[in-house]
Gaussian input, Z-matrix of N, CA and C with variables (Angstrom, degrees):
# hf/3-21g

backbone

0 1
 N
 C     1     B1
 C     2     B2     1     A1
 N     3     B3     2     A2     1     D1
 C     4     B4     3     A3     2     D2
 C     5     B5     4     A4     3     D3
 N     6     B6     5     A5     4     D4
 C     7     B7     6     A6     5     D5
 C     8     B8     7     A7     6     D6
 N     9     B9     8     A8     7     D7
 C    10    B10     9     A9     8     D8
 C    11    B11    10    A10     9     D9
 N    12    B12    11    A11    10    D10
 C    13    B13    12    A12    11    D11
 C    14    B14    13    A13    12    D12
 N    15    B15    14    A14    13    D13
 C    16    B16    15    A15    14    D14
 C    17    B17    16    A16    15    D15
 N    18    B18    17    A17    16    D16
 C    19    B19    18    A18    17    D17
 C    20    B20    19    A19    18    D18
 N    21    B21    20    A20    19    D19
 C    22    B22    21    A21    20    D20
 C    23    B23    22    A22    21    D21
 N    24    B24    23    A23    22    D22
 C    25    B25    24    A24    23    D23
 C    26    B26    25    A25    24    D24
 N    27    B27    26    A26    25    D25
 C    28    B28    27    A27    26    D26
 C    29    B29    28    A28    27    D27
 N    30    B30    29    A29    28    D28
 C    31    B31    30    A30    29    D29
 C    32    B32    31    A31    30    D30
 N    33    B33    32    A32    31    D31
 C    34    B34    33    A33    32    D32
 C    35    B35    34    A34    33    D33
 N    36    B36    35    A35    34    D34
 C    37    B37    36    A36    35    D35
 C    38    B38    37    A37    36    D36
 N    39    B39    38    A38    37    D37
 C    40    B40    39    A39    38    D38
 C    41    B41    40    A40    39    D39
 N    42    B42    41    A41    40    D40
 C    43    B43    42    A42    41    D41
 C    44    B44    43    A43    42    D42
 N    45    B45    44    A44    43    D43
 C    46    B46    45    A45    44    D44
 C    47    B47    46    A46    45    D45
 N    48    B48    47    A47    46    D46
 C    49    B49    48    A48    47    D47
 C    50    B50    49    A49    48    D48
 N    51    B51    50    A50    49    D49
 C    52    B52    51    A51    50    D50
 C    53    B53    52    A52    51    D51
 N    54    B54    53    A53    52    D52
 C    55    B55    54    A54    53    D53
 C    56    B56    55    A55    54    D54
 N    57    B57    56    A56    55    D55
 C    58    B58    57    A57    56    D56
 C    59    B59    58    A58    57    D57
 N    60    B60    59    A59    58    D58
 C    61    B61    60    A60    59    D59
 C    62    B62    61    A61    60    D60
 N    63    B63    62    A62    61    D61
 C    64    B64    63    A63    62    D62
 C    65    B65    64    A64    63    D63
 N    66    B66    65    A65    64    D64
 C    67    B67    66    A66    65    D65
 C    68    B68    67    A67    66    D66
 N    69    B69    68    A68    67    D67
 C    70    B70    69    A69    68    D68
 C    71    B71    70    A70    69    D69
 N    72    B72    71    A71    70    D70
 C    73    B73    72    A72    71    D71
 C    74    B74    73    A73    72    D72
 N    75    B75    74    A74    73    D73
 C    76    B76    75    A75    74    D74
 C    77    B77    76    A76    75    D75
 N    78    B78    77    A77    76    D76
 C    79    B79    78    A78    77    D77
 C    80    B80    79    A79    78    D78
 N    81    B81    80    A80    79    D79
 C    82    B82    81    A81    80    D80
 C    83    B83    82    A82    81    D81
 N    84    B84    83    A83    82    D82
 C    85    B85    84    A84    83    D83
 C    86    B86    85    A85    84    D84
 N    87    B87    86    A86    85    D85
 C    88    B88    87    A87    86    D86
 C    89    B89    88    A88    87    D87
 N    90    B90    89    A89    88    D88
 C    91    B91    90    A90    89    D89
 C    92    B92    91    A91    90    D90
 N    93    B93    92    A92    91    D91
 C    94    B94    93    A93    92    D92
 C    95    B95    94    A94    93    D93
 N    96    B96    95    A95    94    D94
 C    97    B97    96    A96    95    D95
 C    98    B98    97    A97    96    D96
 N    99    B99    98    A98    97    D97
 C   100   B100    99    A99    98    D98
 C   101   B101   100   A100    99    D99
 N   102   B102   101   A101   100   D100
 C   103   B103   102   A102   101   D101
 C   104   B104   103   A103   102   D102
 N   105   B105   104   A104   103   D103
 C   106   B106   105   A105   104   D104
 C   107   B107   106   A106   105   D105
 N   108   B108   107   A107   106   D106
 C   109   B109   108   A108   107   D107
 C   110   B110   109   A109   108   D108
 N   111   B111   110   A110   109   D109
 C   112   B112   111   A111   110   D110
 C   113   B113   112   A112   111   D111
 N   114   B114   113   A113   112   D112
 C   115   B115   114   A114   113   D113
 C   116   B116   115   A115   114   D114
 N   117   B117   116   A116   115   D115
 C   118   B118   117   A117   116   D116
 C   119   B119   118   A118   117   D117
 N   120   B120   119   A119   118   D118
 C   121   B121   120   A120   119   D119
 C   122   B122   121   A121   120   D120
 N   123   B123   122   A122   121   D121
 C   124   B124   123   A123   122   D122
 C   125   B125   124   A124   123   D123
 N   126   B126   125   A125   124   D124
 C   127   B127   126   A126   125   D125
 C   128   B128   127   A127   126   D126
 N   129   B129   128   A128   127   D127
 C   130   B130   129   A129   128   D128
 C   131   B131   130   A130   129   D129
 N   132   B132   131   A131   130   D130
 C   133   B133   132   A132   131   D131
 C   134   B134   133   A133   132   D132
 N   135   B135   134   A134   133   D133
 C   136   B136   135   A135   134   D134
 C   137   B137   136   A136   135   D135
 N   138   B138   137   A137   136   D136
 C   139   B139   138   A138   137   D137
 C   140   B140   139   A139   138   D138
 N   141   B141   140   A140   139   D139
 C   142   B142   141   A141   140   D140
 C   143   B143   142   A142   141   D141
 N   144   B144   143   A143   142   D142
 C   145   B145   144   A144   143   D143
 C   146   B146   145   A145   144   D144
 N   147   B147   146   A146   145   D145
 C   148   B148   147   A147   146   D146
 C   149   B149   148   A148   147   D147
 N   150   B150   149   A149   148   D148
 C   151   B151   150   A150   149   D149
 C   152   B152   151   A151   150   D150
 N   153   B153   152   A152   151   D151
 C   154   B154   153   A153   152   D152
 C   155   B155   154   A154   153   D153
 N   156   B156   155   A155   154   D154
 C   157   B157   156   A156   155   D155
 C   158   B158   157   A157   156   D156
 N   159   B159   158   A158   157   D157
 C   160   B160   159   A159   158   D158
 C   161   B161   160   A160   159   D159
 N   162   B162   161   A161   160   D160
 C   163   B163   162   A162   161   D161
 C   164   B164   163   A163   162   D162
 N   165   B165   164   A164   163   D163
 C   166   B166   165   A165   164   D164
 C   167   B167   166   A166   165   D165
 N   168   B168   167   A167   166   D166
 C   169   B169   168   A168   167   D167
 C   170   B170   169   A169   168   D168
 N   171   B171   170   A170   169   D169
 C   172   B172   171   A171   170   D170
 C   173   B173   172   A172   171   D171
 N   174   B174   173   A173   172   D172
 C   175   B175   174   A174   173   D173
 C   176   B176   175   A175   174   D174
 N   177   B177   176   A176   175   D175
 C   178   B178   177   A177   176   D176
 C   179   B179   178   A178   177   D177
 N   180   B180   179   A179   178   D178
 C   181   B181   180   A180   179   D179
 C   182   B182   181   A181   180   D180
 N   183   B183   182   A182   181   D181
 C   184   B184   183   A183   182   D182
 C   185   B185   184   A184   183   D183
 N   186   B186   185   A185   184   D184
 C   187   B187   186   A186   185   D185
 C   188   B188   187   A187   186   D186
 N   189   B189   188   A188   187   D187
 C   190   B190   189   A189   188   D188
 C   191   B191   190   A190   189   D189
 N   192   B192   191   A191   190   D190
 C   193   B193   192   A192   191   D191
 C   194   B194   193   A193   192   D192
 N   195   B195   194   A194   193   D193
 C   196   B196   195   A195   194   D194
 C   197   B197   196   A196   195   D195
 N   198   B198   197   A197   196   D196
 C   199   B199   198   A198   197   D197
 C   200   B200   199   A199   198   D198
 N   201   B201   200   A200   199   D199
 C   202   B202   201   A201   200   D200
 C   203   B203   202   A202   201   D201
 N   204   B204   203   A203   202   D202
 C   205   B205   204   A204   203   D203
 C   206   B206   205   A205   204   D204
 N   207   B207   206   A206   205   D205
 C   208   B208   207   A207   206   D206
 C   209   B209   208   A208   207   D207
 N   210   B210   209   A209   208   D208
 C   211   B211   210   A210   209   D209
 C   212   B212   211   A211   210   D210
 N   213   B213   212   A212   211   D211
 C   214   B214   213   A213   212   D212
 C   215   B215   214   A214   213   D213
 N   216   B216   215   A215   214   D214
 C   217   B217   216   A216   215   D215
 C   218   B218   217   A217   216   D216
 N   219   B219   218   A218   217   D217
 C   220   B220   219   A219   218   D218
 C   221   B221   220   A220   219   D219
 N   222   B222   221   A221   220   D220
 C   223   B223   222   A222   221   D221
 C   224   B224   223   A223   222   D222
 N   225   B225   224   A224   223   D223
 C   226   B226   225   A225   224   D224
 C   227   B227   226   A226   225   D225
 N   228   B228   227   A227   226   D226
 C   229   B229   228   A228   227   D227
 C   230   B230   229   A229   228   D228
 N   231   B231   230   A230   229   D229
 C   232   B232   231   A231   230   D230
 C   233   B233   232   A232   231   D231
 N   234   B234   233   A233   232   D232
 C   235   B235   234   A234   233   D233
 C   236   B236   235   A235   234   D234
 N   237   B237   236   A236   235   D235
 C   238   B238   237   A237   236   D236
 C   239   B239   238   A238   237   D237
 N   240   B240   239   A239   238   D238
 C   241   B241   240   A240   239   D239
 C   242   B242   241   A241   240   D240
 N   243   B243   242   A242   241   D241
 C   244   B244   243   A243   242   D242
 C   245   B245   244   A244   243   D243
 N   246   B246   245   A245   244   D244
 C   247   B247   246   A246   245   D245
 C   248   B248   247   A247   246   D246
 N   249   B249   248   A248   247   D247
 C   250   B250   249   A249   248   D248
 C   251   B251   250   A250   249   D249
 N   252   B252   251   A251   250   D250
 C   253   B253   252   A252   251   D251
 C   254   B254   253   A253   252   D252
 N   255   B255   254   A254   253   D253
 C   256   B256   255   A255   254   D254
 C   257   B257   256   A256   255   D255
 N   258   B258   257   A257   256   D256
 C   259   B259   258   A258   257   D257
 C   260   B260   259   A259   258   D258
 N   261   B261   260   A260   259   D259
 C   262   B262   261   A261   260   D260
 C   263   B263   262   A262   261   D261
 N   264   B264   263   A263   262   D262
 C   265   B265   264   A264   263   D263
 C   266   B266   265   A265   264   D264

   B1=1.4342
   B2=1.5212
   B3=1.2772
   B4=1.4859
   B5=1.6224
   B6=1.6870
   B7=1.5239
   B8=1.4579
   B9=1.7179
   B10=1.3344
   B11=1.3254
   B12=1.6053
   B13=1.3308
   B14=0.8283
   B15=1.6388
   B16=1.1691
   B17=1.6602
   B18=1.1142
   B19=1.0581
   B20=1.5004
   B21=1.6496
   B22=1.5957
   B23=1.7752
   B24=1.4390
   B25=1.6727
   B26=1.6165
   B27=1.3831
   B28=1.2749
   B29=1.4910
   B30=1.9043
   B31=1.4033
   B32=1.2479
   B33=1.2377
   B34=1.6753
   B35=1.5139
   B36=1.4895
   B37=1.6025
   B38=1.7985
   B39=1.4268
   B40=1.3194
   B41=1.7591
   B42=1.4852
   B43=1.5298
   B44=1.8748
   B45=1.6770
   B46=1.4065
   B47=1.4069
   B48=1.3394
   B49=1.4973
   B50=1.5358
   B51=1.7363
   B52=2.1337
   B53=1.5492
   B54=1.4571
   B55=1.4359
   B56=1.2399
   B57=1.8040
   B58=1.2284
   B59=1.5003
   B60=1.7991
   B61=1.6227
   B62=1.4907
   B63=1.7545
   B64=1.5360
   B65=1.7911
   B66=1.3069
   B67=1.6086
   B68=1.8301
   B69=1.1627
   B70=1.6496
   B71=1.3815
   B72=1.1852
   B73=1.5340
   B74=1.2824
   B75=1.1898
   B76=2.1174
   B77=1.4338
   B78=1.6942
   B79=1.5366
   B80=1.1711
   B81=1.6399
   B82=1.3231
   B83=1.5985
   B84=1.0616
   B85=2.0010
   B86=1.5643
   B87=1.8128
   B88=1.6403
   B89=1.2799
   B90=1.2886
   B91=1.3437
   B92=1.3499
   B93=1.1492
   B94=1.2987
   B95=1.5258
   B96=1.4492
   B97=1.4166
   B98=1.4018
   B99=1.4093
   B100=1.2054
   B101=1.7594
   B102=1.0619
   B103=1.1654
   B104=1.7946
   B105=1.4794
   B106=1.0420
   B107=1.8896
   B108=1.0833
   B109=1.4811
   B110=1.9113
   B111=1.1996
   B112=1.4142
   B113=1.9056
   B114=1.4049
   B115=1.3594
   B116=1.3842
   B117=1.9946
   B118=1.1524
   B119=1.7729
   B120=1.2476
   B121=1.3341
   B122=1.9244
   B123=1.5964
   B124=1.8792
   B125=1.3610
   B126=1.4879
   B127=1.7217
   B128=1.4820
   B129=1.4051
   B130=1.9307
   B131=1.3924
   B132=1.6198
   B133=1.3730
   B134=1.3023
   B135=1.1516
   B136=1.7041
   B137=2.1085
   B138=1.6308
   B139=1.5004
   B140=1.6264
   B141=1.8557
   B142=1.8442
   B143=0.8011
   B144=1.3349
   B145=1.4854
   B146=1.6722
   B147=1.2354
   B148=2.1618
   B149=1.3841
   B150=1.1711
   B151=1.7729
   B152=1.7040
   B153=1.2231
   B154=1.4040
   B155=1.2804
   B156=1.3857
   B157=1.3750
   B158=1.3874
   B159=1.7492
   B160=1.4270
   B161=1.8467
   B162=1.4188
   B163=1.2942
   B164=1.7805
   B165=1.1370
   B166=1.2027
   B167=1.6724
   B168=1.3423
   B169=1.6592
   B170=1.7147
   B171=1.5385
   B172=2.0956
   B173=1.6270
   B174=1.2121
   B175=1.4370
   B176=1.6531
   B177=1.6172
   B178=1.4740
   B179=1.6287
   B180=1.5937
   B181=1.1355
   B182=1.8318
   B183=1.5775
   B184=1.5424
   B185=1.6396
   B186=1.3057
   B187=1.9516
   B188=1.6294
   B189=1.5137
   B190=1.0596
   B191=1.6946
   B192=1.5608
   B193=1.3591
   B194=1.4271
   B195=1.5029
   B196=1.8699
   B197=1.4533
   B198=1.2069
   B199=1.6221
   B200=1.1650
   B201=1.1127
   B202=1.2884
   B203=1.8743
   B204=1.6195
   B205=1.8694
   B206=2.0359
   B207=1.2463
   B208=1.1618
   B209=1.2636
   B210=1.1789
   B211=1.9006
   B212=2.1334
   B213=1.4464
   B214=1.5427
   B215=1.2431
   B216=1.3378
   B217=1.5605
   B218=1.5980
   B219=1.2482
   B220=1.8754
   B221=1.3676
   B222=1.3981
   B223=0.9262
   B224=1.6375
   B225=1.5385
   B226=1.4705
   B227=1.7610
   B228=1.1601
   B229=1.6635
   B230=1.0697
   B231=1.3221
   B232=1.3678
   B233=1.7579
   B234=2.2000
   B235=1.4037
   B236=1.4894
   B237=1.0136
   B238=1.7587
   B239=1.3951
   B240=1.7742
   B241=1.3483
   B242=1.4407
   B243=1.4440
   B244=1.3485
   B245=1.4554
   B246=1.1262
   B247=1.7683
   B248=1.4768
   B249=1.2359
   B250=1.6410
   B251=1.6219
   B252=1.5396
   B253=1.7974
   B254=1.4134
   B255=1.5452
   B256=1.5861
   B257=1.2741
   B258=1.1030
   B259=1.3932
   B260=1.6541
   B261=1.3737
   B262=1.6584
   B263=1.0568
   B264=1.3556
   B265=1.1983
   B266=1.3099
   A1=110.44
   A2=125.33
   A3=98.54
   A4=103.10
   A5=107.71
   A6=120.87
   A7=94.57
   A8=107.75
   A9=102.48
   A10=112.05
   A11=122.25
   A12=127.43
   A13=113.86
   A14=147.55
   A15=126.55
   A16=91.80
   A17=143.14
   A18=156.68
   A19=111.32
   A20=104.37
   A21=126.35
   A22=104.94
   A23=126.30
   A24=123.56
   A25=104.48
   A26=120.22
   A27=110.31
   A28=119.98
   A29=99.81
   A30=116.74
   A31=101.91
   A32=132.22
   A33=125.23
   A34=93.55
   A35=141.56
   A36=116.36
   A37=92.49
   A38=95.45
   A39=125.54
   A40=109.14
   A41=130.43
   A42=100.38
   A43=99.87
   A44=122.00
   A45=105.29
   A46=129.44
   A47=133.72
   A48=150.15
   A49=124.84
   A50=88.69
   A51=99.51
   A52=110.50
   A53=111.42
   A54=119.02
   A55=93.66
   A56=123.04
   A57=130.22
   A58=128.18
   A59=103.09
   A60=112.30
   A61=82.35
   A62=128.50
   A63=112.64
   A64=123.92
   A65=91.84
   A66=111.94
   A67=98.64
   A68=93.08
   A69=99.28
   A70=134.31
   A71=121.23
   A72=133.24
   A73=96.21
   A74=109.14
   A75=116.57
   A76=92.24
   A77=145.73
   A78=126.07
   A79=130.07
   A80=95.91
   A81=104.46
   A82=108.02
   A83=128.64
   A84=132.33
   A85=81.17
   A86=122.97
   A87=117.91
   A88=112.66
   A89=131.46
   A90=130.47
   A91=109.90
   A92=138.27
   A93=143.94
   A94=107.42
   A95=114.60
   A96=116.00
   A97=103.95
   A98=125.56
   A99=136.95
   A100=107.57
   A101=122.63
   A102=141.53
   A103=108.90
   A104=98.68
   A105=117.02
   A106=98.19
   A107=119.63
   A108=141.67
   A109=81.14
   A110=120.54
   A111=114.69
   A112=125.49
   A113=95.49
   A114=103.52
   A115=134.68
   A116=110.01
   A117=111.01
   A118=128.36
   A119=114.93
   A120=139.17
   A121=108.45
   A122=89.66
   A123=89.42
   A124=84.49
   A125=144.13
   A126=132.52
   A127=105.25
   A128=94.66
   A129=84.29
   A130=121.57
   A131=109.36
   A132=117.97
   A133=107.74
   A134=111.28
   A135=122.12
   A136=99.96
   A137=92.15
   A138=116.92
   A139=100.16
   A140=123.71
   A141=108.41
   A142=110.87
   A143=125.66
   A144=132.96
   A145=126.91
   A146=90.95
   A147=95.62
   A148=88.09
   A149=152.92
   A150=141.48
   A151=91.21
   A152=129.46
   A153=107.16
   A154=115.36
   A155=128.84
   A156=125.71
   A157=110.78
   A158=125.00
   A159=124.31
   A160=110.47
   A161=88.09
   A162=99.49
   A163=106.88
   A164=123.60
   A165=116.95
   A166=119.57
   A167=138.00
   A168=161.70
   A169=102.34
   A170=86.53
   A171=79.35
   A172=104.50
   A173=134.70
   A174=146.63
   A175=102.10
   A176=95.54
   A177=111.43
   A178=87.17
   A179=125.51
   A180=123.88
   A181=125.53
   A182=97.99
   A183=104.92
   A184=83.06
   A185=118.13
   A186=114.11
   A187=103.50
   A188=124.81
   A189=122.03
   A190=104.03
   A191=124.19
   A192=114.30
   A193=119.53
   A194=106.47
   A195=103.98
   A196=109.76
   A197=119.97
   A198=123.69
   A199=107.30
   A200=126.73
   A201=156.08
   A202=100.65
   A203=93.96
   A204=89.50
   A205=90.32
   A206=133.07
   A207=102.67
   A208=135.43
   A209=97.27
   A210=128.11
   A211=105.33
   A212=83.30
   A213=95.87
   A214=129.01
   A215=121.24
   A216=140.00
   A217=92.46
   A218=121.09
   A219=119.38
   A220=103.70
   A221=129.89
   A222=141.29
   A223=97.54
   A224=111.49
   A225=109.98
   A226=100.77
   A227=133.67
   A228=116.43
   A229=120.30
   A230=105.48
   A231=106.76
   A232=97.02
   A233=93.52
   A234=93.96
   A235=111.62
   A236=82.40
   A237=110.44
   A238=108.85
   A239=114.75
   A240=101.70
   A241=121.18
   A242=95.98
   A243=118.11
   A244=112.66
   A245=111.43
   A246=132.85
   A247=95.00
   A248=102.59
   A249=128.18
   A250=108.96
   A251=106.51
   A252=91.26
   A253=115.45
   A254=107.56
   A255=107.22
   A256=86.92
   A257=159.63
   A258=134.76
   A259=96.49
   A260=112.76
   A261=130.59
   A262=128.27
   A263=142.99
   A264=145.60
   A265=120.05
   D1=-40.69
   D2=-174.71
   D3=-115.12
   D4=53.01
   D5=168.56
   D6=-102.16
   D7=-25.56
   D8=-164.53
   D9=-98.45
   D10=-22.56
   D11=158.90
   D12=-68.24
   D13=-8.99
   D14=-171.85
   D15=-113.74
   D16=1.29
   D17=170.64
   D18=-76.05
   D19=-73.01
   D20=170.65
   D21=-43.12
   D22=-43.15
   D23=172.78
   D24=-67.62
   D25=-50.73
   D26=-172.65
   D27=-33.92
   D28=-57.83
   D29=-167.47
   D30=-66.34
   D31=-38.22
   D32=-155.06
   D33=-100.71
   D34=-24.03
   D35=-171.33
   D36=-102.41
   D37=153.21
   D38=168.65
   D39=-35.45
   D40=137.11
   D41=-167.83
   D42=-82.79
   D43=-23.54
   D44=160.90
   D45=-50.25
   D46=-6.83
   D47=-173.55
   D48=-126.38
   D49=2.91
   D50=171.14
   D51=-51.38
   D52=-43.78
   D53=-144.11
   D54=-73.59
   D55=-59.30
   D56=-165.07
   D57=-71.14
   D58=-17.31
   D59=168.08
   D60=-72.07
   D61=-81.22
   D62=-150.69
   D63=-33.44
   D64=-28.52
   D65=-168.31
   D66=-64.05
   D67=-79.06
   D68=166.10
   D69=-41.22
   D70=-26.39
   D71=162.53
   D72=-67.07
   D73=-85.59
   D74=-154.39
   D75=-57.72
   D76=-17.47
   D77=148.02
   D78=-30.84
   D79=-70.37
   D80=-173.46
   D81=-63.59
   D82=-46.27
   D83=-140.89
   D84=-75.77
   D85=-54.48
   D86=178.84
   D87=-47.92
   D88=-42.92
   D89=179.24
   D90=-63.70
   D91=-72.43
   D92=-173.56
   D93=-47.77
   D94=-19.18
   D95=-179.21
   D96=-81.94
   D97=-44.24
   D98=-165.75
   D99=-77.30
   D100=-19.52
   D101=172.70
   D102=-65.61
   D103=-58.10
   D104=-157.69
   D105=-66.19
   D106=-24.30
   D107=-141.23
   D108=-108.73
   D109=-72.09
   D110=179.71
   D111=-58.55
   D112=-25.14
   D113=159.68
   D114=-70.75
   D115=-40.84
   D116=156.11
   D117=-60.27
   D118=-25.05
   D119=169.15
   D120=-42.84
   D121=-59.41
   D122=-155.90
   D123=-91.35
   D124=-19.84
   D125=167.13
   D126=-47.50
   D127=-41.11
   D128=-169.18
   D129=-89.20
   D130=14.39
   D131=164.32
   D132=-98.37
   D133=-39.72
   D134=-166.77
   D135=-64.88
   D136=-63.49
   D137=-168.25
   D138=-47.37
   D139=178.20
   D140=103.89
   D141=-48.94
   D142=147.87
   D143=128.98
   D144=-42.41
   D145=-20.83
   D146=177.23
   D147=-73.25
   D148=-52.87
   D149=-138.23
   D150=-94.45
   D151=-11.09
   D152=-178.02
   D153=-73.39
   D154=-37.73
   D155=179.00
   D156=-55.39
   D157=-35.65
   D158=174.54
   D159=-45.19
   D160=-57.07
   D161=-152.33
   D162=-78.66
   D163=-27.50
   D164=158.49
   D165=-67.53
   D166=-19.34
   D167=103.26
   D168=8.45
   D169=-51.98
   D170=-171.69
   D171=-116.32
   D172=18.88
   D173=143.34
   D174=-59.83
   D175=-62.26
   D176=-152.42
   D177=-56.99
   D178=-68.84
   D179=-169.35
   D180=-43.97
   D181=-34.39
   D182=-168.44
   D183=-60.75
   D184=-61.93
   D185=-154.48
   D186=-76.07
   D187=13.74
   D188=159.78
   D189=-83.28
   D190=-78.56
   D191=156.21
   D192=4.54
   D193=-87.29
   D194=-162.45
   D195=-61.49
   D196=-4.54
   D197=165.88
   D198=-68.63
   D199=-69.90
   D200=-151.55
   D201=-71.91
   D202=-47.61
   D203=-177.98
   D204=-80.68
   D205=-23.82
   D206=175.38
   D207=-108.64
   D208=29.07
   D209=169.39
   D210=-33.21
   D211=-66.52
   D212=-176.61
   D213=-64.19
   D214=-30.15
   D215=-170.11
   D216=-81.78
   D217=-57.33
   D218=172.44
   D219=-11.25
   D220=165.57
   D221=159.53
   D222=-134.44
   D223=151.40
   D224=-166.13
   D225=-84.19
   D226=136.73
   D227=153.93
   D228=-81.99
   D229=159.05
   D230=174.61
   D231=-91.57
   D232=152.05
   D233=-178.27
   D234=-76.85
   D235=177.05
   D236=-174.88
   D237=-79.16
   D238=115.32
   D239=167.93
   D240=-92.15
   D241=162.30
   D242=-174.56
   D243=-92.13
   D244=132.68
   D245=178.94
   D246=-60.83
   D247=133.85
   D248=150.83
   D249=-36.94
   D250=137.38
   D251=166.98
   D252=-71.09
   D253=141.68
   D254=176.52
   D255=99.84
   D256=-19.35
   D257=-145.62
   D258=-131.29
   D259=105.27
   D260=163.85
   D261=-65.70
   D262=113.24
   D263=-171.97
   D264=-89.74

């Protein structure tokens, strides 16, 4: 997954503006990780700790669903072409 995001930014940002999208991505995704990590932290003070595995169990399942119910509504893109060598966009 992030062979292909970091792939998918290459192709789509400007190559003067590679550095500062990558920069801005791996901000945010580390943050949200670190978030995610201090949140699981104070649940398991607050919570049991036995009910978290449930309940992360029925997170996981709910955002399996809305995938799944919005499978059809997607529309496919077309991929992204790739520049000629030598050729700057």
């Amino acid at each position: 997954m992030t062979v292909g995001s970091c792939t998918a930014l290459q192709l789509a940002a400007p190559a003067h503006l590679q550095g500062r999208v990558c920069s801005a991505t791996a901000t945010v995704l580390f943050m949200l990780q670190s978030f995610s990590i201090g949140l699981g932290a104070a649940a398991g003070e607050v919570v049991d700790y036995r009910l978290l595995p449930g309940a992360m169990a029925a997170v996981l399942a709910c955002s399996a669903l809305c995938l799944v119910s919005c499978r059809e509504e997607r529309a496919v893109s077309a991929p992204l072409e790739m520049a000629a060598p030598g050729e700057v966009g």
